[in-house]
The first five atom37 places (N, CA, C, CB, O) and aatype in JSON, in Angstrom:
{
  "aatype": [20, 20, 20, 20, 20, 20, 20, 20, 20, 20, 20, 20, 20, 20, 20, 20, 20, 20, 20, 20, 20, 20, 20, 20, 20, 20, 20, 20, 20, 20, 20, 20, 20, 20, 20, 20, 20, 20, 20, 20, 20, 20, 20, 20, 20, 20, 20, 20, 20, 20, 20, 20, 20, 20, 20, 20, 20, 20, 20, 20, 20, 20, 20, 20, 20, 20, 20, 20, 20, 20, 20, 20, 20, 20, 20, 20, 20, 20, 20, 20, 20, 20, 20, 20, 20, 20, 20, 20, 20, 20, 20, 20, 20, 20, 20, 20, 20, 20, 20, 20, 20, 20, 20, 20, 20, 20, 20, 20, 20, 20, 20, 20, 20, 20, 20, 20, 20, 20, 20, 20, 20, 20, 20, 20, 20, 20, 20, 20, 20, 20, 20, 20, 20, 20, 20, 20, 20, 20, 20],
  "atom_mask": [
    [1, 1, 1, 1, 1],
    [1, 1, 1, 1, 1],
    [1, 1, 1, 1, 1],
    [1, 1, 1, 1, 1],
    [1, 1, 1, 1, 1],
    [1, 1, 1, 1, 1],
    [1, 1, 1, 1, 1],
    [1, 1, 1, 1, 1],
    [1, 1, 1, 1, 1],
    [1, 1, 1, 1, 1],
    [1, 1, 1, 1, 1],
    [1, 1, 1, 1, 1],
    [1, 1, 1, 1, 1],
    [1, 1, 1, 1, 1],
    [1, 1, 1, 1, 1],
    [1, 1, 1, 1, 1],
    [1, 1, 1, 1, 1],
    [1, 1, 1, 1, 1],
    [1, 1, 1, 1, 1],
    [1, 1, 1, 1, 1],
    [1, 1, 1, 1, 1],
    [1, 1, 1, 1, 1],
    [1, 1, 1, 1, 1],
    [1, 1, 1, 1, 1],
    [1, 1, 1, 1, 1],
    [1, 1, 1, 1, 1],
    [1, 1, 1, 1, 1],
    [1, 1, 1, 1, 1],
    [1, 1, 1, 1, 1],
    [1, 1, 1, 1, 1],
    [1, 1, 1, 1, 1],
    [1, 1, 1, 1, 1],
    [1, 1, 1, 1, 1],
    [1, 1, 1, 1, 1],
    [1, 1, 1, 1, 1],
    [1, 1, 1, 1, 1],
    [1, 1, 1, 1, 1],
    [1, 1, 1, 1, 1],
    [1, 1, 1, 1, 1],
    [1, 1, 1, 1, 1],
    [1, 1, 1, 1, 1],
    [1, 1, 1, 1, 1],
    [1, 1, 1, 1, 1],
    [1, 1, 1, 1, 1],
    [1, 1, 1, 1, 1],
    [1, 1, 1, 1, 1],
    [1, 1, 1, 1, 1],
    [1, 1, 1, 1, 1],
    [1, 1, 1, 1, 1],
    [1, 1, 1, 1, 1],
    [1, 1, 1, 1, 1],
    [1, 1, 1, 1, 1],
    [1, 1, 1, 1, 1],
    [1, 1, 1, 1, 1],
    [1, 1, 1, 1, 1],
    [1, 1, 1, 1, 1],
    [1, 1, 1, 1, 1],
    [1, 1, 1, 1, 1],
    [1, 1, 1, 1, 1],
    [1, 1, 1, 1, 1],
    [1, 1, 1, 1, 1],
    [1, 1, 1, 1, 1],
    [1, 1, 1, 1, 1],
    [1, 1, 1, 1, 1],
    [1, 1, 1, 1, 1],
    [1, 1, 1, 1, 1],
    [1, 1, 1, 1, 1],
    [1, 1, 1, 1, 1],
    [1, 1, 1, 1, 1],
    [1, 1, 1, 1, 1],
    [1, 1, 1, 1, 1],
    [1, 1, 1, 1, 1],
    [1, 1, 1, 1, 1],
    [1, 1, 1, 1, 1],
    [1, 1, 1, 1, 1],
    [1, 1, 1, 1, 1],
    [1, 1, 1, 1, 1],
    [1, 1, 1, 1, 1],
    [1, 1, 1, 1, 1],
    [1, 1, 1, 1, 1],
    [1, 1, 1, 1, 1],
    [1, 1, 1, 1, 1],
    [1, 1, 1, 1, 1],
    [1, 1, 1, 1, 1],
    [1, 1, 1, 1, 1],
    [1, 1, 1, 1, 1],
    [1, 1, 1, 1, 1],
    [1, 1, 1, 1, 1],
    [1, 1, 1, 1, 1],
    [1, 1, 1, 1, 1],
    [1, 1, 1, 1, 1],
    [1, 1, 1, 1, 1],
    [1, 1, 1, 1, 1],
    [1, 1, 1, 1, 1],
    [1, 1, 1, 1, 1],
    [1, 1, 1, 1, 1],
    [1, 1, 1, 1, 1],
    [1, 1, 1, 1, 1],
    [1, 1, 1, 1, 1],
    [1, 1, 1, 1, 1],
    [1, 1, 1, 1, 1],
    [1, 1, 1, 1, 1],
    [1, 1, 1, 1, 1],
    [1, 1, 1, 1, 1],
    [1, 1, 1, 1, 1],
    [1, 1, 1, 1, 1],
    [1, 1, 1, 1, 1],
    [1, 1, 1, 1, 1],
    [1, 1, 1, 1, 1],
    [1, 1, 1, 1, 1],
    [1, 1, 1, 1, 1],
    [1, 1, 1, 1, 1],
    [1, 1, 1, 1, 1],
    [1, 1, 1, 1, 1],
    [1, 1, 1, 1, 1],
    [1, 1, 1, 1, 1],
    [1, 1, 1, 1, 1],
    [1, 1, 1, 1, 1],
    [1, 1, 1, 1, 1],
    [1, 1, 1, 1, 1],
    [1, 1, 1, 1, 1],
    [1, 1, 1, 1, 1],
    [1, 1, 1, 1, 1],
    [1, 1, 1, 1, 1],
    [1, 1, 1, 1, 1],
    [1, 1, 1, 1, 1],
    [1, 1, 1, 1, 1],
    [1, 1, 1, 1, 1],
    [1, 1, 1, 1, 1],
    [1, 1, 1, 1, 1],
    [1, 1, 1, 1, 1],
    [1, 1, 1, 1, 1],
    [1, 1, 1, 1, 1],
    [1, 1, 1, 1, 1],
    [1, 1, 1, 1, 1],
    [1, 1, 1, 1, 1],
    [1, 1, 1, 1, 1],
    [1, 1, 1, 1, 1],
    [1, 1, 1, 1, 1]
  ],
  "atom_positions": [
    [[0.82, -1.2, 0.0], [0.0, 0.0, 0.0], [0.86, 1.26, 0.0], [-0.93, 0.0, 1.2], [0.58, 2.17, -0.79]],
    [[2.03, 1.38, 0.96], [2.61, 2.57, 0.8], [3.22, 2.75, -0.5], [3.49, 2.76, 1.76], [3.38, 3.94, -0.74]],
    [[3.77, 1.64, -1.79], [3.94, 2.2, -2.85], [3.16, 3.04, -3.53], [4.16, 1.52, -3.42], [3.51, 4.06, -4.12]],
    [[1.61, 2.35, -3.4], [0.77, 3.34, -4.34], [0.84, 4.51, -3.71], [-0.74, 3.0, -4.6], [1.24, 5.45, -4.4]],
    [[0.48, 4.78, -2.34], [0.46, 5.8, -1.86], [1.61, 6.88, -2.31], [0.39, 5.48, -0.65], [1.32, 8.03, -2.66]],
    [[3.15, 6.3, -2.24], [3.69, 7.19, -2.99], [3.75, 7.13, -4.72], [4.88, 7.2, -2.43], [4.72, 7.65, -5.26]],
    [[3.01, 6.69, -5.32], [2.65, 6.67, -6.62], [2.07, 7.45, -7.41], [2.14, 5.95, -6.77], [2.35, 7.9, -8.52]],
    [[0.6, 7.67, -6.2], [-0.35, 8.91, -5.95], [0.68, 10.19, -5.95], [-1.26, 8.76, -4.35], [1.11, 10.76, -6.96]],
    [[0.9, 10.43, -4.95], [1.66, 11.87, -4.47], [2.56, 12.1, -5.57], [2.6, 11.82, -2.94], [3.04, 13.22, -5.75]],
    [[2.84, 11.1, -6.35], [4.03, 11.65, -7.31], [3.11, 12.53, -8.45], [5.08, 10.18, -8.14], [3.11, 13.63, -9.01]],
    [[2.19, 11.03, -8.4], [1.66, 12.26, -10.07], [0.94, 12.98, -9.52], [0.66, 11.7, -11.61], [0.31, 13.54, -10.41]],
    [[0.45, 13.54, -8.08], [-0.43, 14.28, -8.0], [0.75, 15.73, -8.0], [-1.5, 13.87, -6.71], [0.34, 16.83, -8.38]],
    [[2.06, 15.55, -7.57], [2.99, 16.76, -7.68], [3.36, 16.96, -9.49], [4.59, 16.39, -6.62], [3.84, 17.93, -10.07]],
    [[2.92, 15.66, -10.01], [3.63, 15.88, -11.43], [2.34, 16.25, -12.41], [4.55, 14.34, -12.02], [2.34, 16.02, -13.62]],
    [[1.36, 16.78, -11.77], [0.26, 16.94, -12.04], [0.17, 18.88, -11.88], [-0.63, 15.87, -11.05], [0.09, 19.69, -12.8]],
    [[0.22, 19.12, -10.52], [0.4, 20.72, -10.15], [1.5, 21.33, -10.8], [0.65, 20.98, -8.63], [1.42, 22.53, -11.02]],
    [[3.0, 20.4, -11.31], [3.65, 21.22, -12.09], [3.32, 21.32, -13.4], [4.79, 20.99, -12.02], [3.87, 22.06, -14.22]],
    [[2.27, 20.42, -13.63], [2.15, 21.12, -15.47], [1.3, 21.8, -15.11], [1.66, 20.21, -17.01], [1.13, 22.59, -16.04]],
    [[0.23, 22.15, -13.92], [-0.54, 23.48, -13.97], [0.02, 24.74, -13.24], [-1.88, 23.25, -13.41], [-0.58, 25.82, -13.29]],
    [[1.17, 24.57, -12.58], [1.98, 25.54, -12.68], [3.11, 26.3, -14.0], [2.55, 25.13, -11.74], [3.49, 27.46, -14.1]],
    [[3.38, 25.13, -14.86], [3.99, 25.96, -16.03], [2.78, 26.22, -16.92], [5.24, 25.17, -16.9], [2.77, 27.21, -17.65]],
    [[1.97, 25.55, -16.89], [0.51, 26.13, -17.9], [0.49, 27.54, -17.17], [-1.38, 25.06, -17.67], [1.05, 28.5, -17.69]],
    [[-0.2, 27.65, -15.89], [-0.38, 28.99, -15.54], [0.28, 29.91, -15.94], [-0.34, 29.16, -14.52], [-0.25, 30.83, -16.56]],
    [[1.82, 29.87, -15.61], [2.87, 31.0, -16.01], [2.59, 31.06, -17.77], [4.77, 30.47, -15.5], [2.0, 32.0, -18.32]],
    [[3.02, 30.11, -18.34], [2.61, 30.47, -19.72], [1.13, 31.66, -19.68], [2.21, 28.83, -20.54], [1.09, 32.88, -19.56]],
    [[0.3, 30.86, -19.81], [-0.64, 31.59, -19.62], [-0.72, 32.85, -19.05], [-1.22, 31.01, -19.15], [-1.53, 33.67, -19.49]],
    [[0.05, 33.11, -18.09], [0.17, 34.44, -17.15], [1.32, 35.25, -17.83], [0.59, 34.09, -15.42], [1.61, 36.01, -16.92]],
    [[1.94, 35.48, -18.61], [2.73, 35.77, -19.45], [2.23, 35.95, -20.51], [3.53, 35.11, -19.51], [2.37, 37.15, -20.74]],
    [[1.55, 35.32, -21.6], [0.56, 36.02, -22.7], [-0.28, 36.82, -22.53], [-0.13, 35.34, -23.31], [-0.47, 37.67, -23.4]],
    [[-1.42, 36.79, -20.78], [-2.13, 37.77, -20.86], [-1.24, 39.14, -19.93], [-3.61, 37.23, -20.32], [-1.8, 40.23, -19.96]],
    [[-0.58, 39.07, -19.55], [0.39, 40.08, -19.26], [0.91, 41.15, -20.58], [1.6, 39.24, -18.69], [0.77, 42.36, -20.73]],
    [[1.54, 40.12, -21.38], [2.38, 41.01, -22.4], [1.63, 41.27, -23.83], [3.84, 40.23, -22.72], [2.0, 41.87, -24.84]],
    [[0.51, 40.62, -23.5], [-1.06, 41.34, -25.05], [-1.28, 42.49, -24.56], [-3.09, 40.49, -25.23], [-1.64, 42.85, -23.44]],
    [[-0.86, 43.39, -26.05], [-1.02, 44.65, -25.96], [-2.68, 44.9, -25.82], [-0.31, 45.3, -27.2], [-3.47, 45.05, -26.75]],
    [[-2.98, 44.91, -24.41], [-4.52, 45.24, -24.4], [-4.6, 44.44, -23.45], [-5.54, 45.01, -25.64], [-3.76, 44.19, -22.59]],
    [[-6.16, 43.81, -23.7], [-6.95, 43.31, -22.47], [-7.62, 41.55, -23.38], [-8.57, 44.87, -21.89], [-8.54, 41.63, -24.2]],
    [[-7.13, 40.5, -23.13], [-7.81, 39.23, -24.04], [-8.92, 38.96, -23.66], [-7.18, 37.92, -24.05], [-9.8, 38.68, -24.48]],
    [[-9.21, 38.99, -22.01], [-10.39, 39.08, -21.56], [-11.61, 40.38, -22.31], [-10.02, 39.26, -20.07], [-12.72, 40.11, -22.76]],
    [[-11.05, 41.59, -22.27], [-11.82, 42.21, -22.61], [-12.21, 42.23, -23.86], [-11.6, 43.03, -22.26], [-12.95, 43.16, -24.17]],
    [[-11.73, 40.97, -25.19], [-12.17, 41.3, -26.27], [-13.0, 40.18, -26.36], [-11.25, 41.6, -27.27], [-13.69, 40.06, -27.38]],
    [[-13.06, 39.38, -25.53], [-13.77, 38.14, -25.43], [-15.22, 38.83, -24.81], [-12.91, 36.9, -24.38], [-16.38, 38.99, -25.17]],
    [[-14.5, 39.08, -23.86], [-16.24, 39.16, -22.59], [-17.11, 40.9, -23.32], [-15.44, 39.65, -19.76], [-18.31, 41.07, -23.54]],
    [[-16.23, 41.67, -23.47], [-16.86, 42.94, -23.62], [-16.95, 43.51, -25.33], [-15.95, 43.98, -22.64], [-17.51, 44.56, -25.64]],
    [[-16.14, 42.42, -26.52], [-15.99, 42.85, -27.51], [-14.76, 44.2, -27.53], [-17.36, 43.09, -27.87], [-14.39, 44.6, -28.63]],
    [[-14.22, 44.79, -26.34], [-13.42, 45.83, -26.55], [-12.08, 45.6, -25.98], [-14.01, 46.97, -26.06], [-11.95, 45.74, -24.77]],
    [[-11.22, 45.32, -26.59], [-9.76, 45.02, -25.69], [-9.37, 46.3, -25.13], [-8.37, 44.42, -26.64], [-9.66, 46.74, -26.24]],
    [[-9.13, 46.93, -24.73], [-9.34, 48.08, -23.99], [-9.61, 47.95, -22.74], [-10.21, 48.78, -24.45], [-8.86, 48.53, -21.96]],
    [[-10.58, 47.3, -22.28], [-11.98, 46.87, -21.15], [-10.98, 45.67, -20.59], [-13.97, 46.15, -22.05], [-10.69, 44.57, -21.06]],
    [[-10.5, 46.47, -19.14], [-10.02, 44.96, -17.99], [-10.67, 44.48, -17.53], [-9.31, 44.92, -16.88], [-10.45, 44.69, -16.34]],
    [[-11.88, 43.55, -17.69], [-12.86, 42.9, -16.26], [-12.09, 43.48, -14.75], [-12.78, 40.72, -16.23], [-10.92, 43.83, -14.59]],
    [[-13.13, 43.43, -13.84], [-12.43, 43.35, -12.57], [-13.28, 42.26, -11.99], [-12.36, 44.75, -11.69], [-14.49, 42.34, -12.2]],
    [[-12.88, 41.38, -11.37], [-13.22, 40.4, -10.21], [-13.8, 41.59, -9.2], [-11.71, 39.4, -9.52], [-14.93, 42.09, -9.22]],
    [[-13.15, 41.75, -8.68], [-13.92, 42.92, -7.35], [-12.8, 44.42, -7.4], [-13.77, 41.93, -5.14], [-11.66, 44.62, -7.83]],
    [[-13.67, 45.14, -6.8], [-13.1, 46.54, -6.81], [-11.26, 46.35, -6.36], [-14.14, 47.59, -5.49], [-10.66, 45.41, -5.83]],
    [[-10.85, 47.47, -6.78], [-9.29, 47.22, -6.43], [-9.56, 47.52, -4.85], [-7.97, 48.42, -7.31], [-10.69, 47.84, -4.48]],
    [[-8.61, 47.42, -4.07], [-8.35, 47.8, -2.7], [-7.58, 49.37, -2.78], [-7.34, 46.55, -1.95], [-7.65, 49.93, -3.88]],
    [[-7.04, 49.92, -1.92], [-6.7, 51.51, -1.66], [-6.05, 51.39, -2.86], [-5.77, 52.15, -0.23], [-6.49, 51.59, -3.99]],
    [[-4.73, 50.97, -2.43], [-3.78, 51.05, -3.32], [-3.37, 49.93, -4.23], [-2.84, 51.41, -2.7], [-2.48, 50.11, -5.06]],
    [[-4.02, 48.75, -4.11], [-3.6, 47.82, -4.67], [-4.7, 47.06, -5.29], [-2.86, 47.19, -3.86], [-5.8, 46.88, -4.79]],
    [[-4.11, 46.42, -6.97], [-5.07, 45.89, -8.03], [-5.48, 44.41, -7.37], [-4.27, 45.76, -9.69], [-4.56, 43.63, -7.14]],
    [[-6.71, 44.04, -7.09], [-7.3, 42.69, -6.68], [-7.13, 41.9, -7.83], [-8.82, 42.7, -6.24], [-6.92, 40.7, -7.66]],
    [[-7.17, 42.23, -8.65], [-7.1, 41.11, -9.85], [-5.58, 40.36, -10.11], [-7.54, 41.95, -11.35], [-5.46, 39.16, -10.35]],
    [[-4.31, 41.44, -10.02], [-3.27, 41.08, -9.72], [-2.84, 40.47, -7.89], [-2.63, 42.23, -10.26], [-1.78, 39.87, -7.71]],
    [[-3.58, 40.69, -6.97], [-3.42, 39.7, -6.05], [-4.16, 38.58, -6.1], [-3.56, 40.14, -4.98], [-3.61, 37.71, -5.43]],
    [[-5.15, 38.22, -6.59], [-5.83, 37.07, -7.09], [-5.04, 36.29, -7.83], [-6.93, 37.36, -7.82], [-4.97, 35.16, -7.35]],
    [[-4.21, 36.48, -9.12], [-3.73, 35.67, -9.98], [-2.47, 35.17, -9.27], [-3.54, 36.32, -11.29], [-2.33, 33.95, -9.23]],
    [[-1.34, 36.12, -8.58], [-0.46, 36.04, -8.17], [-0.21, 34.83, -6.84], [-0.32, 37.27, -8.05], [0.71, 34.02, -6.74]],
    [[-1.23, 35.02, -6.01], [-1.78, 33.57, -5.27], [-2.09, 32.4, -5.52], [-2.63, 33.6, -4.84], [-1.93, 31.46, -4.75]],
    [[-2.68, 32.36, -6.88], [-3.17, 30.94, -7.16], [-1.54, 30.67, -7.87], [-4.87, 30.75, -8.36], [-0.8, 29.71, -7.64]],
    [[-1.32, 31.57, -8.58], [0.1, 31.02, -9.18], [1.23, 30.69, -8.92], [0.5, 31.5, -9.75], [1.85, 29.79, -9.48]],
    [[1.82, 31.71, -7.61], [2.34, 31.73, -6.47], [2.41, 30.15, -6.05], [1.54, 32.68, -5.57], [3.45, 29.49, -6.08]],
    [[1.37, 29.75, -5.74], [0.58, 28.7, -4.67], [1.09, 27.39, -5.06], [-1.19, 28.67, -4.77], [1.57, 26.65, -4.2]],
    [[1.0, 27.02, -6.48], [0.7, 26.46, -7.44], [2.36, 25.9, -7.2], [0.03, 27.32, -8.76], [2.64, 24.79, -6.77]],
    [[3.36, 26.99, -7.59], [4.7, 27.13, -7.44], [5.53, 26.21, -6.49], [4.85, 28.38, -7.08], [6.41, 25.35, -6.62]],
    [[4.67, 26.96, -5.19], [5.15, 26.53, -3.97], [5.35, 25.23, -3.66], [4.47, 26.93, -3.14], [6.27, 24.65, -3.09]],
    [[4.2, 24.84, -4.19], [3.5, 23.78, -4.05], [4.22, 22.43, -4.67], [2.22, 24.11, -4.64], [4.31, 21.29, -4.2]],
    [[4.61, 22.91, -5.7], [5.23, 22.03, -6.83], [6.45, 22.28, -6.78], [4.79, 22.23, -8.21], [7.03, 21.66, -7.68]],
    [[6.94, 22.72, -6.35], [8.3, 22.93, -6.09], [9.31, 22.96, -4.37], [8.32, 24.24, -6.77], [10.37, 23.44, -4.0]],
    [[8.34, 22.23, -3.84], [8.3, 22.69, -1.91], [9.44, 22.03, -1.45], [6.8, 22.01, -0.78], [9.54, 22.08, -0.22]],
    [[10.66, 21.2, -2.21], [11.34, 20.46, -1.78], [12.4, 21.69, -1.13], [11.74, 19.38, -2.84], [12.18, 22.86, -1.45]],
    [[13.25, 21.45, -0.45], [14.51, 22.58, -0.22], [15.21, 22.93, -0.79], [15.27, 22.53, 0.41], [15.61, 24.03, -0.39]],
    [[15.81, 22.47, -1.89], [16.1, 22.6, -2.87], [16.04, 23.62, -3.8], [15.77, 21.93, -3.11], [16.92, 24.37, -4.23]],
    [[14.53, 23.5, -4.12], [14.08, 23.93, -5.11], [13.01, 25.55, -4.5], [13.32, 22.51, -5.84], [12.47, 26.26, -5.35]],
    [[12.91, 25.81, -3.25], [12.07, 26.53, -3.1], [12.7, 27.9, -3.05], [11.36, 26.12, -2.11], [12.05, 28.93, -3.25]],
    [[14.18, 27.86, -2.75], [14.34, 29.2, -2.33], [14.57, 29.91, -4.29], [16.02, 29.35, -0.93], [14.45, 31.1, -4.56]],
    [[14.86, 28.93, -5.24], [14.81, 29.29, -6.43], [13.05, 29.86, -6.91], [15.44, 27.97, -7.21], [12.79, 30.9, -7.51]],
    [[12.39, 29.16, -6.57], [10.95, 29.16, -6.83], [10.55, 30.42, -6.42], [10.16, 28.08, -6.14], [9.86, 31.03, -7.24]],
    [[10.88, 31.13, -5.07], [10.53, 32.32, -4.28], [10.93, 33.14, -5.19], [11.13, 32.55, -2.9], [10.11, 33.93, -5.64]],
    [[12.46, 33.14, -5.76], [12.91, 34.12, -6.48], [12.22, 34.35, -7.08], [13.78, 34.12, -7.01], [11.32, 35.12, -6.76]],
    [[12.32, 33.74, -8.37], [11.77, 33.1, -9.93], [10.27, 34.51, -9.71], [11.05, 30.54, -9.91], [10.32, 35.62, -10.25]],
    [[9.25, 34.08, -8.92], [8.31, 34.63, -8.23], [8.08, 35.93, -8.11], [8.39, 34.26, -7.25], [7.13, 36.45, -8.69]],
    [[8.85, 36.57, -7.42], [9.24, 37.78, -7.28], [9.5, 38.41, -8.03], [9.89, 37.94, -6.75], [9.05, 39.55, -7.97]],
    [[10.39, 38.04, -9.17], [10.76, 38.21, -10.45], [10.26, 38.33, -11.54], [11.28, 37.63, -10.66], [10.49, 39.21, -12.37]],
    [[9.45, 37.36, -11.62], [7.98, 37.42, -12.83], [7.58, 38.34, -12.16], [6.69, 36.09, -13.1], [7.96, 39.4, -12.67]],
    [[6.83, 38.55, -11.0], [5.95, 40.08, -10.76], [6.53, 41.09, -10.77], [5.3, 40.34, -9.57], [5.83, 42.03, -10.4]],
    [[7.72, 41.39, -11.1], [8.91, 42.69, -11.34], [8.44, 42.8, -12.68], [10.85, 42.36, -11.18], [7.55, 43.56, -13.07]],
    [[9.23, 41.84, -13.49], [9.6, 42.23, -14.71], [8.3, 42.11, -15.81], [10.86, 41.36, -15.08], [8.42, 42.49, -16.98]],
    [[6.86, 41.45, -15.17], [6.05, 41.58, -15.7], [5.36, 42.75, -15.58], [5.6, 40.75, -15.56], [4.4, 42.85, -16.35]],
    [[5.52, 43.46, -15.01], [4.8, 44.85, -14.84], [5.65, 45.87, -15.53], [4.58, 45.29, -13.26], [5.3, 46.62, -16.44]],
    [[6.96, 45.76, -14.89], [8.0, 46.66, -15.37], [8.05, 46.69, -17.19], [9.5, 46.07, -14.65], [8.73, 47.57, -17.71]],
    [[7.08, 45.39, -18.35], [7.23, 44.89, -19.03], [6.26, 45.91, -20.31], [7.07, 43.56, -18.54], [6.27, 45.95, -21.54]],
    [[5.14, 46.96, -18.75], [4.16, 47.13, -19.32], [4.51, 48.52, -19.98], [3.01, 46.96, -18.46], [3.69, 49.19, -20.62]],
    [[5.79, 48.87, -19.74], [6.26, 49.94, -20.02], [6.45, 49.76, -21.76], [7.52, 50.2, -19.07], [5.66, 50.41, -22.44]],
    [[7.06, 49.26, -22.18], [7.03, 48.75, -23.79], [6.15, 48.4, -24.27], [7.68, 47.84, -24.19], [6.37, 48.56, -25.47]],
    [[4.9, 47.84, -24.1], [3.69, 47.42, -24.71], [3.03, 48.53, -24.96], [2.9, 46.53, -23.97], [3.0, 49.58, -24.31]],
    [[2.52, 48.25, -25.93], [1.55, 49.18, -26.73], [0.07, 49.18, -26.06], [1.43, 48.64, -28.33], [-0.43, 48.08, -26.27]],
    [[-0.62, 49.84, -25.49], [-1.91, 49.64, -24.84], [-2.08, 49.51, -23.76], [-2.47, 48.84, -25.14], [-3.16, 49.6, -23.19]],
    [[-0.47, 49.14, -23.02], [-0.35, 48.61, -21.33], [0.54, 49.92, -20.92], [0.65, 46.74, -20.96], [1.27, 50.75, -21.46]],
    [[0.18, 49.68, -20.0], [0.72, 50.98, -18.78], [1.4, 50.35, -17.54], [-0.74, 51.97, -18.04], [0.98, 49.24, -17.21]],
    [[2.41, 50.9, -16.8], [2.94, 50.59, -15.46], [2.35, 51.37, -14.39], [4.36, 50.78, -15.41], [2.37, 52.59, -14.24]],
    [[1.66, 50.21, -13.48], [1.03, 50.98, -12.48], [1.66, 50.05, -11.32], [-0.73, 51.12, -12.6], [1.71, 48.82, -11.2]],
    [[2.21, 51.28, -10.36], [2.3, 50.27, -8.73], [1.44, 50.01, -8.31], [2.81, 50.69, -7.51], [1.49, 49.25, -7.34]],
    [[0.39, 50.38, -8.7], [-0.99, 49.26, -7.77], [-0.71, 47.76, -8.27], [-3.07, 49.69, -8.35], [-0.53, 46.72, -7.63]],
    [[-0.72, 47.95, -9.27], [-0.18, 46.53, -9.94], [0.84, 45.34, -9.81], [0.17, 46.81, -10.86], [0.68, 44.12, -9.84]],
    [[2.13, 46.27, -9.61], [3.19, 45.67, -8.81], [2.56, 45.45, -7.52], [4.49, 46.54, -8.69], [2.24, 44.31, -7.2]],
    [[2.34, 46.43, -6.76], [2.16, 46.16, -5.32], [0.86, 44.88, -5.37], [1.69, 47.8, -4.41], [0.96, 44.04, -4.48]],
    [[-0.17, 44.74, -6.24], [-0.65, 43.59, -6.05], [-0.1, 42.32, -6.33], [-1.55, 43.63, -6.51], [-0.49, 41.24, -5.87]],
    [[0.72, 42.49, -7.01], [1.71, 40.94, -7.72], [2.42, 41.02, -6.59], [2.88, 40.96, -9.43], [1.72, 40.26, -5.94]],
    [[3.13, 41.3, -5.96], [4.16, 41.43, -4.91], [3.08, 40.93, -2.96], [4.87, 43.61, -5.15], [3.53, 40.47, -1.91]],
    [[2.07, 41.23, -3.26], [1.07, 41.06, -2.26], [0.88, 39.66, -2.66], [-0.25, 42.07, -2.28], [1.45, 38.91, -1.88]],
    [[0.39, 39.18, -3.43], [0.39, 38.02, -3.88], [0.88, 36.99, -3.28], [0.79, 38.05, -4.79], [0.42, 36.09, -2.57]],
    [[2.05, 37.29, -3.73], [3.79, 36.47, -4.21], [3.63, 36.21, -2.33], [5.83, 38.01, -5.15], [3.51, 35.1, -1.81]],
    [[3.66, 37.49, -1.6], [3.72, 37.2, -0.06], [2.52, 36.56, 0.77], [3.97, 38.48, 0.59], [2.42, 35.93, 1.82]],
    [[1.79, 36.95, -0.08], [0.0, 36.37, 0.51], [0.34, 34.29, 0.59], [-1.89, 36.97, -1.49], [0.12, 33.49, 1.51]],
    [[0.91, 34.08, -0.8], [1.25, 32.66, -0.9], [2.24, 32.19, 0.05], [1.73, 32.36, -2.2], [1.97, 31.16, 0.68]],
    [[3.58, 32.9, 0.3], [4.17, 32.24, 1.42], [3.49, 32.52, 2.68], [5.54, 32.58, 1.54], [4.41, 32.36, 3.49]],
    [[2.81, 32.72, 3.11], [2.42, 33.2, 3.88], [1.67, 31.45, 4.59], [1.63, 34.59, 3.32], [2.1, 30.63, 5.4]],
    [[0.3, 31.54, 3.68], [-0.11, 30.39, 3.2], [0.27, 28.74, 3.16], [-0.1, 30.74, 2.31], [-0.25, 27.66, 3.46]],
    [[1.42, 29.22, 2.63], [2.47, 27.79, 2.08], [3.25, 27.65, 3.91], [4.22, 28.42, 0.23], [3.09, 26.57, 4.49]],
    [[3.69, 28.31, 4.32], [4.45, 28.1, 5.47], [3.33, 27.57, 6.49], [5.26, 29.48, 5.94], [3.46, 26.43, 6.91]],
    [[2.19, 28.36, 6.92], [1.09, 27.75, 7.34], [0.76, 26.26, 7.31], [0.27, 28.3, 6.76], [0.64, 25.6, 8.33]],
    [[0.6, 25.72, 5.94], [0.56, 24.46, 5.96], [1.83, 23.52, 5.86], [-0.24, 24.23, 5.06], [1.78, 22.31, 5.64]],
    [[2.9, 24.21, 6.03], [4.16, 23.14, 6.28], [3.93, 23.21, 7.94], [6.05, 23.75, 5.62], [3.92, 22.16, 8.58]],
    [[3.77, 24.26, 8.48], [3.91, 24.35, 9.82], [2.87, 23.12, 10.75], [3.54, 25.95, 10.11], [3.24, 22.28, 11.58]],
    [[1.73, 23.37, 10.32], [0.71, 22.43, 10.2], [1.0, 21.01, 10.41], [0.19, 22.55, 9.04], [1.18, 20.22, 11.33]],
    [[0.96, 21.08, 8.89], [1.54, 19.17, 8.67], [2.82, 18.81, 9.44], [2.09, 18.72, 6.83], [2.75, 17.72, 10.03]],
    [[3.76, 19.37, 9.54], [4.73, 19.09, 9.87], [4.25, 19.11, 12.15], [5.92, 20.28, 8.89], [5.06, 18.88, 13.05]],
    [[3.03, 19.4, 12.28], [3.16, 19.68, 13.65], [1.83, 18.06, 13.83], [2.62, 21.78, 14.24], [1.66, 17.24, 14.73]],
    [[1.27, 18.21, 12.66], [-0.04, 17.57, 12.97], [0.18, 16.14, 12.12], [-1.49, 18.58, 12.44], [-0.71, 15.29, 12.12]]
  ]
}
């Protein structure tokens, strides 16, 4: 029984990393489309960002939303010791240079609400992720 059991856990980790590099792919095309993909789908106008819910003071909800699940995803799939303090970077990094990115695009703009929500994110997930090592590792 404990083989399958670790049989399970393998593909269920070799499972979260192809929806962690799907995500980033994915999070990287709608980042660097000059415009909005959602908005030419849902509203006919690429122009038009949907919002999930209102931004917060200073910071975009839609970019702390994505940045968590993706973040998460990361962590998750990558949680060995090894591999995490690269993963954190990596992390941090996509939410830099993807914003910083919006400066060259045609249609996109650089906003620190934006950063500061990717960066909220990025910390919202360790946050999260340590929680449940702390957890499991106690329980």
């Amino acid at each position: 029984m404990k083989n399958y059991t670790k049989f399970v856990k393998k593909n269920i980790m070799i499972g979260i990393k192809y929806l962690f590099h799907t995500s980033n792919i994915l999070l990287i095309i709608f980042y660097l489309y000059p415009g909005s993909i959602f908005g030419c789908f849902l509203y006919n106008n690429c122009g038009i960002q949907p919002q999930l819910t209102r931004d917060f003071i200073f910071v975009s909800s839609n970019h702390i939303y994505v940045f968590v699940i993706v973040s998460l995803l990361g962590l998750i799939a990558y949680s060995d010791n090894k591999s995490l303090v690269k993963i954190v970077v990596y992390l941090f990094f996509i939410s830099f240079f993807l914003e910083l990115a919006h400066l060259y695009i045609p249609e996109r703009g650089f906003e620190i609400k934006d950063l500061t929500g990717n960066i909220i994110g990025v910390v919202i997930s360790l946050i999260i992720f340590r929680i449940i090592k702390i957890r499991k590792k106690n329980g």
